[in-house]
C-alpha positions in Angstrom: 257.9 -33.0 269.0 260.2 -35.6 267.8 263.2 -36.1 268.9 266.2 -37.3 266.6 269.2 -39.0 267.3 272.0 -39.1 264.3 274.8 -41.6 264.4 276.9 -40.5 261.5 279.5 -36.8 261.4 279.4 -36.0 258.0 277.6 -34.2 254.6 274.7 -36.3 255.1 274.2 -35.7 258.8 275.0 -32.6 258.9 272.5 -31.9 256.3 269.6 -34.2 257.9 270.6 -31.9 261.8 270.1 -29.0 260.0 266.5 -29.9 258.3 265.3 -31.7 261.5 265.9 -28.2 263.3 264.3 -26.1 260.4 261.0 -27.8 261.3 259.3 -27.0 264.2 257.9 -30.9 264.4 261.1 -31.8 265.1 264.5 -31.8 267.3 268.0 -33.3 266.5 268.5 -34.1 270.2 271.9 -36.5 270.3 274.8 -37.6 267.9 277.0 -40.2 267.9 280.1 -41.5 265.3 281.8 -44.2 264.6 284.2 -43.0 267.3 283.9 -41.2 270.6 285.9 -38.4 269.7 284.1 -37.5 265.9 281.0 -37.8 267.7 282.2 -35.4 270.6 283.1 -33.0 267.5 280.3 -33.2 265.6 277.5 -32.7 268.5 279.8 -29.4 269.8 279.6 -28.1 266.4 275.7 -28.5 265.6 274.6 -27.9 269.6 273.6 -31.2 270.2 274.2 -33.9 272.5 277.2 -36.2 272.1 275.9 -39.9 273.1 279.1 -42.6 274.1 278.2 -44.6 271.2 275.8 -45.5 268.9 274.6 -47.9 270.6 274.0 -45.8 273.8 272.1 -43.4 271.1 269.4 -46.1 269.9 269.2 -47.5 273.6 267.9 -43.7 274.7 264.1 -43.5 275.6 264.6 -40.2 274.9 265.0 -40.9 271.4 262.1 -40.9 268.7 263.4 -41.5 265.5 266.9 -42.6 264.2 268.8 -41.1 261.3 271.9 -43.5 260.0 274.2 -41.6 257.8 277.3 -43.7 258.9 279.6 -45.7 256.4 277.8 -48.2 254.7 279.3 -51.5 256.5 277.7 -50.1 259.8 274.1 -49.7 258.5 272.3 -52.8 258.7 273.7 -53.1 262.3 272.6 -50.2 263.6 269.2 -50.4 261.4 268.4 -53.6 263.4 269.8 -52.4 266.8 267.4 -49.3 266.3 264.3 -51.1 265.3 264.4 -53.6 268.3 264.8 -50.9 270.4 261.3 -49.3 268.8 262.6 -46.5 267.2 261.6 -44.9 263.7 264.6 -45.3 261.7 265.6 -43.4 258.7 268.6 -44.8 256.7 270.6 -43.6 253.5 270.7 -46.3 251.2 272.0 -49.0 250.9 270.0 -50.5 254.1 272.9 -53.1 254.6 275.6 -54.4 252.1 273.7 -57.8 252.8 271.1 -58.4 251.0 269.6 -61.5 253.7 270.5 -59.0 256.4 268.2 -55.8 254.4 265.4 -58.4 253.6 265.0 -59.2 257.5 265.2 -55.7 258.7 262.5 -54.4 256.0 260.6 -57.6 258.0 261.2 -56.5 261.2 260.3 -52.7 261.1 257.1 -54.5 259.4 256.5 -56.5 262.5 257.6 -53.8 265.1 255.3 -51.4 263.3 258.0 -49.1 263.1 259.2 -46.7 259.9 261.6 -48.1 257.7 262.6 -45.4 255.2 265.6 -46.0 253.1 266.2 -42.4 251.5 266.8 -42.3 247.9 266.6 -38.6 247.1 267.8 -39.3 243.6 264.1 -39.7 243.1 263.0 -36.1 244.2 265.7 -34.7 242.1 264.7 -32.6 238.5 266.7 -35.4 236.2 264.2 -37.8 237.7 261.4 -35.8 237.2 262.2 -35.0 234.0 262.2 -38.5 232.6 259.2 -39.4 234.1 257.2 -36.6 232.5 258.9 -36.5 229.1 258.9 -40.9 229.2 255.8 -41.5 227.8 256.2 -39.7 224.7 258.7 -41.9 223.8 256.2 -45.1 223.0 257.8 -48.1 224.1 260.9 -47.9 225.8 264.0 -50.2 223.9 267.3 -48.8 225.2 268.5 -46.8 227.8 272.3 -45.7 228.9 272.9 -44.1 232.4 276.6 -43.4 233.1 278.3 -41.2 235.9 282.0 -40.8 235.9 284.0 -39.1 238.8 287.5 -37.8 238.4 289.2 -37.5 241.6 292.9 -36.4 241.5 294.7 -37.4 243.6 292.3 -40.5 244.8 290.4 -39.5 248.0 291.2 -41.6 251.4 287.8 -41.7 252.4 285.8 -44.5 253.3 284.0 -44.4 249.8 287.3 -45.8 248.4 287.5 -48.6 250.7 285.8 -51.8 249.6 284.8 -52.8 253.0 283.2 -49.7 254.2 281.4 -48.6 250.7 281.1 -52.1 249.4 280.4 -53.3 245.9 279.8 -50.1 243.2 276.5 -51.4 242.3 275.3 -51.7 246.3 277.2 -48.9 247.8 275.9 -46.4 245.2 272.1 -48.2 244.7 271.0 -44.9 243.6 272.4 -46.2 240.4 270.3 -49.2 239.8 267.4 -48.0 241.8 266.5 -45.4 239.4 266.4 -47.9 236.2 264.3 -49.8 238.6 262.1 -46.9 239.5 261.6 -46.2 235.7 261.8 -49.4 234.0 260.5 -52.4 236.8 261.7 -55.5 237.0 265.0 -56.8 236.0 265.1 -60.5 234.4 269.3 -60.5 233.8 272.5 -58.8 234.5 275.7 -58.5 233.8 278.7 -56.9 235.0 282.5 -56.5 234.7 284.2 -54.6 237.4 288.1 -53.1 236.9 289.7 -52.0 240.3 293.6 -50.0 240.5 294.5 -50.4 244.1 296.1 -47.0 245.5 299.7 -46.6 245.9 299.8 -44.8 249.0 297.4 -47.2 251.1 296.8 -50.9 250.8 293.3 -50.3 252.1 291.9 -48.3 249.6 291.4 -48.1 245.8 292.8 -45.3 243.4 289.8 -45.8 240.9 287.0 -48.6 240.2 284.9 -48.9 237.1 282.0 -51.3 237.0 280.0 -51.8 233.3 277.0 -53.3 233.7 274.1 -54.6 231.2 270.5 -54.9 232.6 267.8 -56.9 230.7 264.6 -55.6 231.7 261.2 -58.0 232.0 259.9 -55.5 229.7 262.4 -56.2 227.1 264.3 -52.5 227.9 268.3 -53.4 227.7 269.8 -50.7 230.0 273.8 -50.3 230.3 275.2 -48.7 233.5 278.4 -47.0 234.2 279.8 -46.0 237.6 283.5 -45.0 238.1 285.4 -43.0 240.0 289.4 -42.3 240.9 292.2 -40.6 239.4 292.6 -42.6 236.7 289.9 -41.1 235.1 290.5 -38.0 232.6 286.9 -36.9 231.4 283.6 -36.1 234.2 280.7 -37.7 232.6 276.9 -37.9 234.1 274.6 -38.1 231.1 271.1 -40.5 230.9 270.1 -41.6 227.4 266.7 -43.3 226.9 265.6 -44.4 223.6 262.0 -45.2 222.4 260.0 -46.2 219.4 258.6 -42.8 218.9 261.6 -40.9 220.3 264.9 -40.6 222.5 265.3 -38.6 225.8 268.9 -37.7 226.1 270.4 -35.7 229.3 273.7 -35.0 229.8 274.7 -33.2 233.1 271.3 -30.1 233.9 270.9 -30.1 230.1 268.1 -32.0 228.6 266.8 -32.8 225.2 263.7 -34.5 223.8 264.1 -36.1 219.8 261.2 -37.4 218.3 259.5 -36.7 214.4 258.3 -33.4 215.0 262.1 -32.4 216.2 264.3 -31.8 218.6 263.2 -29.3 221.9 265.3 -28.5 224.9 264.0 -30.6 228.2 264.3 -28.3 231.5 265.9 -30.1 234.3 266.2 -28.3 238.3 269.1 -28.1 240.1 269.4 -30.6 242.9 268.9 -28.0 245.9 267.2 -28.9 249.1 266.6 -32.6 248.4 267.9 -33.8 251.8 264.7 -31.2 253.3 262.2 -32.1 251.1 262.8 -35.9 252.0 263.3 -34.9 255.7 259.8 -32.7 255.7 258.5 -36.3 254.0 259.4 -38.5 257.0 257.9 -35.9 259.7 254.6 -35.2 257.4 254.5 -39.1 257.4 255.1 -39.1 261.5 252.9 -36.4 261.9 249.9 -37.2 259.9 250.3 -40.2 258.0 251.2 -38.8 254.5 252.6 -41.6 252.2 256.4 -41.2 251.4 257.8 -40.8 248.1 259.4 -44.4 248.0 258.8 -47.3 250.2 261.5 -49.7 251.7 260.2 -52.4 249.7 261.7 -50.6 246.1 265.0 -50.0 248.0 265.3 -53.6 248.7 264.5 -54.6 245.4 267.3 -52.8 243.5 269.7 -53.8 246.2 268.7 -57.1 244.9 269.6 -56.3 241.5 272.7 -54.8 242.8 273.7 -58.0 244.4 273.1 -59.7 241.5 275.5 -57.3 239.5 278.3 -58.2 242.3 277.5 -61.7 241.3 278.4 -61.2 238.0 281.1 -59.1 238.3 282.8 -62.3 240.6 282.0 -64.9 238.5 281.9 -63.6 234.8 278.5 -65.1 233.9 275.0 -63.7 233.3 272.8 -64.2 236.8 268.9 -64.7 236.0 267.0 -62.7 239.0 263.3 -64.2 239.9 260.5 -62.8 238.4 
C-alpha cells in the first residue's frame, strides 16, 4: 500500500485524492495547503488527514509518495523538501519557475534514488495522439502553429493571474512548449513578445496576458506559439496546425483534419476524460512493478528550458540561441 500525502486544495488535488483512492495500491492518507485553514477544509471534505503544514506532510514517515498540486512559486520548494526527506514525489509541471533550481532537483531525486515525475497529461490526451499517428504522413515537417486563447470575463483573481504565483506564460503553462518539444526535438532559437493589461480591481493581478512566440527547431521546423488569456480577449481559440512536404495536419478544438494529394479526411480526436487517472495508475504501475512512465523528468526539464529562454526574449527583445 502506498500512502500519499497532497499539499495543494484544488482541481488538481482533488482529482489526484480521488484516483489514488480508486486504486487499491494506493491511499491518499494526509493533505496539506498553502494555509492551515484550506488544508483543514480540503482533508474534511475528501476524509483525509489535515497535516499543520506542508512541511509537517513531507516530514511524515508515514508518508510514501508526495503529490504537489500547489501554485507554481511553491513547487520547487516543496519538490526538494520532499526528496530529501526520501519520498517519491509527483509534481504538476512546471517543477520550479527556476530553471537552476528544476535542473538540481531532477539531480537529486537521481541521487536519492527517488521518483521524480513531473506530469504532463497533455501528452496522454487524444490531440496528442492524434498528431503522432497522423505526423508521419506528412514527410518532412516545415511549419507548425499551436495557439490557445482563453476568454475570461470578468478576469479571474486566482493565482493563475498573478505573475508571481503562475510565473512567466511560457513556464507556468510548459504544457505549451513541451508538446512542440515532444513532437519536434530540440530547439536551436526563440523568440518572444509578451503584452500584459494589469487589472483594475487589484494591483496584484493581471486582466489578460498574451505572449507570441517563434521557435526555430534544430530540424529546421519554425513553430509559432500563442498563449493568452483575460477579458480582453473576444474570440476562444485552441487550434494546432502542422504543415508538411507531403501534407498539413490541421486541428482546431476535438475536430481534426488530414490534407494531403489524395484529399482531405476527417482526423478523430478523444475527449480529454480521465487523464489525471491514467497518469495516476502510471506512477503506481511504475511503484509497483517498475513499468516505464509515459514521460521522464528529463523532457520536462528540457522544455522548461526553452520556456526560460522565451522569458528571455520576451525581457530583452532579442533572439536567445539555446545549446544544442
Amino acid at each position: 500500500m502506498i500512502r500519499v500525502g497532497i499539499v495543494g486544495t484544488g482541481y488538481a488535488a482533488k482529482t489526484r485524492v480521488q484516483a489514488f483512492e480508486g486504486d487499491g495500491r494506493s491511499q491518499a492518507l494526509k493533505a496539506a495547503g498553502r494555509s492551515a485553514d484550506r488544508g483543514q477544509a480540503f482533508a474534511q471534505t475528501y476524509g483525509l488527514q489535515a497535516a499543520e503544514s506542508w512541511r509537517a506532510l513531507v516530514e511524515d514517515a508515514a508518508i510514501d509518495l508526495v503529490v504537489v498540486a500547489t501554485v507554481s512559486s511553491l513547487h520547487g520548494e516543496v519538490v526538494k523538501a520532499a526528496l530529501e526527506a526520501d519520498k517519491h514525489v509527483v509534481v504538476e509541471y512546471p517543477l520550479s519557475l527556476d530553471l537552476a533550481q528544476a535542473e538540481a532537483l531532477v539531480a537529486l531525486a537521481r541521487e536519492r534514488k527517488r521518483l521524480l515525475h513531473v506530469e504532463h497529461i497533455e501528452l496522454l490526451g487524444g490531440l496528442h495522439h492524434a498528431m503522432k499517428e497522423h505526423l508521419p504522413r506528412l514527410g518532412t515537417p516545415l511549419y507548425a502553429n499551436y495557439r490557445t486563447i482563453n476568454v475570461v470575463r470578468p478576469a479571474s483573481l486566482k493565482w493563475t493571474y498573478r505573475f508571481d504565483l503562475f510565473g512567466f506564460p511560457f513556464c507556468g503553462a510548459l504544457s505549451r512548449v513541451h508538446r512542440l518539444t515532444n513532437l519536434f526535438g530540440q530547439v536551436s532559437a526563440v523568440d518572444c513578445c509578451t503584452r500584459v493589461v494589469d487589472s483594475k480591481v487589484n494591483a496584484d493581478y493581471f486582466a489578460s496576458v498574451l505572449s507570441s512566440a517563434r521557435l526555430q527547431f534544430a530540424s529546421g521546423l519554425v513553430a509559432e506559439l500563442t498563449y493568452g488569456k483575460g477579458e480582453d480577449f473576444w474570440a476562444a481559440r485552441r487550434d494546432v496546425e502542422i504543415q508538411g512536404r507531403l501534407g498539413a495536419l490541421v486541428f482546431e478544438g476535438n475536430e481534426g483534419r488530414l490534407m494531403t494529394a489524395e484529399g482531405t479526411e476527417p482526423i478523430s480526436v478523444a475527449p480529454r476524460k480521465g487523464l489525471f487517472v491514467k497518469d495516476t495508475q502510471g506512477v503506481l504501475d511504475y511503484l509497483t512493478d517498475g513499468t516505464p512512465l509515459y514521460v521522464e523528468a528529463s523532457e520536462s526539464l528540457y522544455a522548461l528550458r526553452v520556456g526560460d529562454a522565451l522569458r528571455r526574449a520576451s525581457e530583452s527583445g532579442q533572439t536567445v540561441y539555446l545549446d544544442s
